[in-house]
DODO-324159 format. One record per residue (C-alpha): residue number from 1; chain; y, z, x. Coordinates in steps of 0.25 Angstrom, whole numbers, plus 5000, padded with zeros to 4 digits. Layout:
! DODO-324159
NUM_A_Y_Z_X
...
//
This chain:
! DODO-324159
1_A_4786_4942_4610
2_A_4790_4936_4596
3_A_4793_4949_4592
4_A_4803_4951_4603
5_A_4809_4937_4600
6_A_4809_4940_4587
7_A_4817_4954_4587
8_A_4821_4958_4599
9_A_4829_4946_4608
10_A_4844_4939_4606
11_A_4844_4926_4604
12_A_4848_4917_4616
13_A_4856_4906_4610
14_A_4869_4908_4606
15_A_4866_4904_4592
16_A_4863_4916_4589
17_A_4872_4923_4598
18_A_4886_4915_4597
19_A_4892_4925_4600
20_A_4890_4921_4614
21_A_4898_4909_4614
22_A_4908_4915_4605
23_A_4919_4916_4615
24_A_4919_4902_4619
25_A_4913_4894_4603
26_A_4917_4902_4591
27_A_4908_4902_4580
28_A_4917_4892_4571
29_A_4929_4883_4575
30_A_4932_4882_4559
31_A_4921_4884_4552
32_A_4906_4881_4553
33_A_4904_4873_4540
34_A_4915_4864_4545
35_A_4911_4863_4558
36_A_4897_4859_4553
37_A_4904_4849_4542
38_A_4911_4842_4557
39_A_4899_4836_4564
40_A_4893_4831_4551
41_A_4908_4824_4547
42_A_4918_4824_4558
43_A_4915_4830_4571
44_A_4913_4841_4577
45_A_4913_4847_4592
46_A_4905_4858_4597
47_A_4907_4867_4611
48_A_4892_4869_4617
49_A_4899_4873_4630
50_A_4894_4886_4630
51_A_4880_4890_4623
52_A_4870_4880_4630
53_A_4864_4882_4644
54_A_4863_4870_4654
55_A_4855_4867_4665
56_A_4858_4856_4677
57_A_4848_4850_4684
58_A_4848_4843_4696
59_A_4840_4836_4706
60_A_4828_4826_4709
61_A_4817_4834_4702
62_A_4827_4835_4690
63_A_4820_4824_4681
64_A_4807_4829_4685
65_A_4810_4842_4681
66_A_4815_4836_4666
67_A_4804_4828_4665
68_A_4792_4841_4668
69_A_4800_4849_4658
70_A_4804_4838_4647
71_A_4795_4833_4635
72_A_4805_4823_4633
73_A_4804_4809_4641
74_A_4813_4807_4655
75_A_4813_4792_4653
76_A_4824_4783_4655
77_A_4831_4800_4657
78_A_4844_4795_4666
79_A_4858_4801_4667
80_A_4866_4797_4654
81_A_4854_4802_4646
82_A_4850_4816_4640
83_A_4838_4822_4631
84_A_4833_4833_4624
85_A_4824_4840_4635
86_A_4813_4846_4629
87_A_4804_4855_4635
88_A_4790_4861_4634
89_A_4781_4871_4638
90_A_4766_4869_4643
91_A_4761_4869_4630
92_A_4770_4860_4624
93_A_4779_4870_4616
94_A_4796_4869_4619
95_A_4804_4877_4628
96_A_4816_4869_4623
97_A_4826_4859_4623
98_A_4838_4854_4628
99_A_4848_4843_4631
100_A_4845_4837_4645
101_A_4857_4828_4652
102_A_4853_4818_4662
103_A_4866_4818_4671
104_A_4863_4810_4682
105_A_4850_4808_4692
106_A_4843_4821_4695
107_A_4852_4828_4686
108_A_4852_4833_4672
109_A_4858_4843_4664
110_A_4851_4851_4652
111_A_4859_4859_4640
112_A_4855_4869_4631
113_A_4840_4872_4629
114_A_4840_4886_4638
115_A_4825_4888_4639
116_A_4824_4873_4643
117_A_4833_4874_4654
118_A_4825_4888_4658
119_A_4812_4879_4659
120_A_4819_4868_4666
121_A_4825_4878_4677
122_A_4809_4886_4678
123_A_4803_4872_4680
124_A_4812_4867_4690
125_A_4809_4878_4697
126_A_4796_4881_4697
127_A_4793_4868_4699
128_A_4802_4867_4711
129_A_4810_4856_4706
130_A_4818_4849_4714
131_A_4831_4852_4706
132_A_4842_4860_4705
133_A_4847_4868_4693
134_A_4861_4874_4688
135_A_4861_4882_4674
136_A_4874_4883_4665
137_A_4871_4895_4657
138_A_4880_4897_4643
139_A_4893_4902_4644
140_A_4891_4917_4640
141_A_4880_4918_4650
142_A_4884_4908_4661
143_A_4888_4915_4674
144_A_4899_4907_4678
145_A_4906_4909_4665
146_A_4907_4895_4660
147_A_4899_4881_4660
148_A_4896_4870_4668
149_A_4899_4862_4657
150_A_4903_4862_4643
151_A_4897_4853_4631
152_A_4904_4850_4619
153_A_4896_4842_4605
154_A_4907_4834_4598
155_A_4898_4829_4586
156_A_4897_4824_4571
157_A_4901_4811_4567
158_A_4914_4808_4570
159_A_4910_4815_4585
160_A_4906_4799_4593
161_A_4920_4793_4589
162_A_4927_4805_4593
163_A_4919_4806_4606
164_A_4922_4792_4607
165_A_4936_4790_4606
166_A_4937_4803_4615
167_A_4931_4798_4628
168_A_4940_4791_4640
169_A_4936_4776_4638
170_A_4926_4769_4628
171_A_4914_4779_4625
172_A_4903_4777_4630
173_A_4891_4771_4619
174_A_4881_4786_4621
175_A_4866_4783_4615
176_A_4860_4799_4610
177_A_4857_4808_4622
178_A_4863_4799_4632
179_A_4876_4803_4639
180_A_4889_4798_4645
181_A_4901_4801_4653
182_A_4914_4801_4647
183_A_4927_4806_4648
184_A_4935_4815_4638
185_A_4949_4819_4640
186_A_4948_4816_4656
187_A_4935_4822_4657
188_A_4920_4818_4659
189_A_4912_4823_4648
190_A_4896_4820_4647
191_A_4893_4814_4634
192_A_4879_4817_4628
193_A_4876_4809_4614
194_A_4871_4820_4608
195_A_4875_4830_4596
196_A_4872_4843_4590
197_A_4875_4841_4577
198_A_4869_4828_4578
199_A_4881_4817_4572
200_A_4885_4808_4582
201_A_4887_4820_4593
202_A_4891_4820_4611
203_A_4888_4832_4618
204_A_4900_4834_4629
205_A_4900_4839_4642
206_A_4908_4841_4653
207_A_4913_4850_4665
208_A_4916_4865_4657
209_A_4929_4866_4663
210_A_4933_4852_4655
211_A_4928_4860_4641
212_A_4942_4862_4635
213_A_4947_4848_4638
214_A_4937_4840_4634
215_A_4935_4850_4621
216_A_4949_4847_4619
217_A_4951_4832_4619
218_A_4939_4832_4609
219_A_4943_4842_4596
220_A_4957_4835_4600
221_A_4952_4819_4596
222_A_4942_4825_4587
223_A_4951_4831_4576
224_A_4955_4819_4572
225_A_4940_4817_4568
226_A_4937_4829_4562
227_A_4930_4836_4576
228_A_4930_4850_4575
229_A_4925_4860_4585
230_A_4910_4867_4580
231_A_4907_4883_4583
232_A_4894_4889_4585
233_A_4893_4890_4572
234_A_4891_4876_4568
235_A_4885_4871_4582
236_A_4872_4879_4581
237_A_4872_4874_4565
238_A_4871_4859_4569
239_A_4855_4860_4572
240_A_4851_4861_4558
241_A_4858_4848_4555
242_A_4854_4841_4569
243_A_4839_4845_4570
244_A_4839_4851_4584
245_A_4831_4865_4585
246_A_4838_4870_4594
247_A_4830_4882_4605
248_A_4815_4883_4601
249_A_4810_4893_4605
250_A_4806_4891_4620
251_A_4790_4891_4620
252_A_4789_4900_4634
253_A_4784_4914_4629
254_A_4770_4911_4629
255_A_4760_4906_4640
256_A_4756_4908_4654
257_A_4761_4895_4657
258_A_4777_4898_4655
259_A_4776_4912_4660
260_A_4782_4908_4673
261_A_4794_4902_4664
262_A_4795_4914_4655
263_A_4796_4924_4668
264_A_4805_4916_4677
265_A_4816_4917_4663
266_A_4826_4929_4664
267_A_4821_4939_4654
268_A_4836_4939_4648
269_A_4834_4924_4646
270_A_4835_4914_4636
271_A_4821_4913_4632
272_A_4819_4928_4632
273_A_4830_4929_4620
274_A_4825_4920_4611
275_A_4826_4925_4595
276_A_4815_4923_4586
277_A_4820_4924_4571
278_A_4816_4918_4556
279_A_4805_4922_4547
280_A_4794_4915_4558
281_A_4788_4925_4567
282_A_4776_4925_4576
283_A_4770_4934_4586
284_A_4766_4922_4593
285_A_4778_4916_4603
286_A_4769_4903_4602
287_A_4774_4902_4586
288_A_4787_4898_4591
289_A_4786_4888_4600
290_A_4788_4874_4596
291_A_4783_4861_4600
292_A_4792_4848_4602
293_A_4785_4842_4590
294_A_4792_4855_4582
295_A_4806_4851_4585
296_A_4806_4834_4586
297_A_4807_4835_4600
298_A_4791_4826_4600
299_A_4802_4815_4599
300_A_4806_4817_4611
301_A_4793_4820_4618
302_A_4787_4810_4628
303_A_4774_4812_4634
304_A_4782_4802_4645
305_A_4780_4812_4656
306_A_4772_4826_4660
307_A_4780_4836_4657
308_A_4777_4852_4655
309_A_4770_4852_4639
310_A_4765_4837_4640
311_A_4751_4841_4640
312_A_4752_4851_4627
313_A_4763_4842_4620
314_A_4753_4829_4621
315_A_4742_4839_4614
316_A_4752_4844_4602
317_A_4755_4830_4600
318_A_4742_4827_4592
319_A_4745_4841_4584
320_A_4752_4842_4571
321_A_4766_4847_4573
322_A_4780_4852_4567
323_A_4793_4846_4567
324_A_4807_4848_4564
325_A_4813_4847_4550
326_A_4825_4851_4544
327_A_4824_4862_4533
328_A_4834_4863_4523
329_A_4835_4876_4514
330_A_4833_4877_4500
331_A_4849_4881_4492
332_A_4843_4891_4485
333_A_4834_4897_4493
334_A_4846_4898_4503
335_A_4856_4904_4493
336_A_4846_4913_4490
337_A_4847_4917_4504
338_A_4860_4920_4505
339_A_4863_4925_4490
340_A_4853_4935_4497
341_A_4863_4942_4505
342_A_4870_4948_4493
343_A_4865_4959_4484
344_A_4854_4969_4486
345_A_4843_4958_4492
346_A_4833_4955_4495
347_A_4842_4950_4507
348_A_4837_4938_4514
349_A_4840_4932_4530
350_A_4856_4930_4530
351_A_4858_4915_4531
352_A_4869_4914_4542
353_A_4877_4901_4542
354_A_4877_4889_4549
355_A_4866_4895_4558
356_A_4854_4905_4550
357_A_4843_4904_4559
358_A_4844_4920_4566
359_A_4833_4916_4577
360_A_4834_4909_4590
361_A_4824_4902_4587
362_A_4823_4905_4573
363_A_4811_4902_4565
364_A_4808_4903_4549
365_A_4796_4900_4543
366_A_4793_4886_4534
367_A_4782_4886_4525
368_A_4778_4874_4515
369_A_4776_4877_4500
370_A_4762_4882_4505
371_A_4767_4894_4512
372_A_4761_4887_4525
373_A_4769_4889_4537
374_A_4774_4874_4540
375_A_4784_4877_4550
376_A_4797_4884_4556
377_A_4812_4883_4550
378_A_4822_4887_4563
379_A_4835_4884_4566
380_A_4842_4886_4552
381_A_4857_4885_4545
382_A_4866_4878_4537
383_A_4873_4866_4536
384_A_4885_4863_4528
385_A_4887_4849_4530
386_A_4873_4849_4520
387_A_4875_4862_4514
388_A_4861_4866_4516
389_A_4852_4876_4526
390_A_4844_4869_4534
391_A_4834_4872_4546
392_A_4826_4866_4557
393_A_4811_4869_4555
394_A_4797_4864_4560
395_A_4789_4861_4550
396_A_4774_4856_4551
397_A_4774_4843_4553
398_A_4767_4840_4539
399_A_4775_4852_4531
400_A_4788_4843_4537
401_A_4788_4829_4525
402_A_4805_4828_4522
403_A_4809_4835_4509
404_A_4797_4845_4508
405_A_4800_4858_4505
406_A_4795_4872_4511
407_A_4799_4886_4512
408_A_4805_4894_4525
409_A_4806_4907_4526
410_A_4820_4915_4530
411_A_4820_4927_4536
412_A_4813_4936_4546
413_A_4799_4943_4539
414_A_4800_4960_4538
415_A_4814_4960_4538
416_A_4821_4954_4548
417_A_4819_4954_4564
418_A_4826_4965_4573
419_A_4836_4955_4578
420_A_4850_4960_4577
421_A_4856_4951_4570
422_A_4844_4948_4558
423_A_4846_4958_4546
424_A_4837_4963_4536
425_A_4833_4953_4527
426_A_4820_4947_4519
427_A_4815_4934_4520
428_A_4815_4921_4509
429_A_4809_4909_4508
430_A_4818_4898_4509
431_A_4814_4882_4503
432_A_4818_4873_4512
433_A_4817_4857_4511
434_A_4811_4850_4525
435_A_4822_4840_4528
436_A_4824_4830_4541
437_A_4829_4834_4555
438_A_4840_4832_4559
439_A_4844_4836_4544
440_A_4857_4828_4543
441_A_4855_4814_4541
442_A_4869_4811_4546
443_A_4861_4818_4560
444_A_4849_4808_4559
445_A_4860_4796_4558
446_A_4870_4801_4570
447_A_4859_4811_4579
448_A_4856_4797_4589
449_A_4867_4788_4588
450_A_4875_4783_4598
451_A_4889_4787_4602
452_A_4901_4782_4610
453_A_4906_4767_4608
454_A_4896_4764_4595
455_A_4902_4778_4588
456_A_4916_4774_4592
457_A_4914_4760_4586
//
């Protein structure tokens, strides 16, 4: 099966296949490098209208539902609030996350995170749930050829006093991960306090057909400000400064106790596509999966509640674990890299920029100055607001200390994988310098802060 993964399938996420979303967000507005520069200095607004699935669910069994899947705690969970929904197989590895909308009683809205909202749909219905359930697909795959809503990110500095000057009326005072109700250029728009580059960000929606409109009114007041519109270039680039490891792989392939899950998805589906790159590979489907520990998210866990995993999770507790760090790429060893690409060779794996990772999930091997296998580097790129490469890996939590140094290795072993778009190539070992996630500090400062009427002051 990894070998499949590994070789054979196309990635899922329009990360790795933009071209899907081409016709309705090009590539770059300007330029990437500038659009990067906007959320760290001015602003920046970015269209997430058309790439991420949604799921609507309704009814008095809704909660209940949230609360059997969800690792995190459903305390004090009322309309006007929103989470990072986590979930979890049996044994305690993820399935996924996603962005979970308490819209009012008995009904919620989740964004993004497709195998999340595959396991949420199975549960309700096995389970027979009392619940109902309407999915949005994305656009280039949706069925009635447009959304139920759209969702704009106006982020970056300078984003809460444009958002604030922008609404009808005084704006609201919005704590992080808590919503509102506002009105911009005539129209209601659902406010969530949240960014994806992590300075200061609002996630907007509202009905699609409202898009243009509400799009409109805010590059119109934003210019003043510096706001520019962000392509898919630079949205998929804002990770590696904001820390989010985004689509793990979802920890399905294995076990009798998820084999009713794996046959009730469509074999075309999303979980049936995933693509495997990076110098790590495994025969085992087992070595990819992660546990909350490896991604931050035991932040967030609560053992509040019973919920599908508890049991496992409360028993990994007492283990050692990995956890999330930020990478950053030697110069040289990066110049090297690309220095490689000219002249007879050896020719090492093409660093494309902003975004190098190939695989979806992509994962590269970290070792320390032993050569022991201390962990994984992923999601990787540039950032030109700090002029360096940077990564999210996990790393053993004792191979982790801030400022330590180990060695990651680039590029896929005996040449390459069969997947179109790899070439031929050899692999190098890169240094890399273990660093703080989120890696910006200007992130760490802005990520929780509140917005509305204290950002406008």
């Amino acid at each position: 099966m990894s070998s499949h993964f590994y070789n054979d399938t196309i990635a899922p996420h329009f990360r790795a296949r933009t071209s899907l979303t081409s016709a309705f967000i090009p590539a770059e507005f300007t330029n990437w490098r500038d659009e990067q520069r906007a959320w760290r200095e001015t602003a920046i607004l970015f269209d997430q209208s058309h790439h991420m699935p949604e799921l609507f669910l309704k009814g008095k069994d809704a909660l209940r539902l949230l609360e059997r899947v969800g690792i995190n705690s459903f305390k004090n969970f009322v309309p006007g609030k929103a989470k990072q929904l986590v979930v979890c197989t049996p044994d305690g590895y993820i399935i996924g996350d996603c962005i979970l909308y308490c819209l009012g009683e008995d009904n919620f809205e989740l964004v993004s995170g497709m195998a999340v909202l595959n396991w949420v749909q199975y549960q309700a219905e096995v389970g027979r749930y009392d619940v109902s359930i309407e999915r949005d697909d994305p656009t280039p795959f949706n069925p009635k050829g447009a959304r139920i809503n759209y969702r704009f990110q106006l982020d970056g500095p300078l984003a809460g006093r444009i958002f604030s000057e922008l609404v009808e009326g005084e704006a609201p005072k919005i704590p992080f991960f808590n919503t509102a109700r506002v009105r911009i250029a005539g129209h209601e728009v659902l406010v969530l306090r949240h960014g994806m580059a992590g300075h200061h960000g609002v996630e907007l929606s509202g009905p699609y057909e409202e898009l243009a409109a509400v799009r409109s009114a805010i590059v119109a007041h934003g210019a003043q400000y510096g706001l520019v519109q962000g392509g898919t270039r630079s949205y998929f680039s804002t990770i590696f400064e904001s820390g989010w490891m985004a689509y793990p792989v979802p920890a399905i392939y294995t076990g009798e106790a998820l084999r009713g899950f794996r046959e009730w998805l469509p074999a075309n589906g999303w979980e049936a596509q995933i693509q495997l790159g990076g110098s790590f590979y495994s025969d085992r489907m087992e070595d990819y999966y992660v546990t909350p520990w490896d991604l931050g998210y035991d932040r967030i866990m609560k053992f509040d509640h019973d919920f599908i995993g508890r049991e496992a999770l409360e028993e990994m507790s007492h283990q050692p674990h990995r956890t999330k760090v930020t990478l950053v790429w030697n110069q040289d060893d990066v110049v090297n890299v690309l220095a490689s690409q000219f002249g007879d060779g050896p020719r090492y794996k093409a660093l494309e920029l902003p975004v190098s990772f190939y695989g979806f999930p992509q994962f590269d091997e970290v070792r320390n100055g032993a050569g022991r296998l201390v962990g994984l580097s992923c999601h990787c790129g540039y950032s030109n607001n700090y002029g360096v490469m940077l990564s999210l890996a996990m790393v053993d939590a004792s191979s982790a200390e801030i400022g330590s140094e180990v060695v990651l290795t680039w590029g896929e072993p005996s040449g390459g994988s069969r997947k179109p778009h790899v070439e031929r190539h050899e692999q190098v070992r890169i240094r890399a310098t273990i660093a703080p996630v989120p890696y910006a500090a200007s992130v760490r400062e802005l990520k929780s802060a509140t917005i509305g009427v204290a950002a406008r002051a």
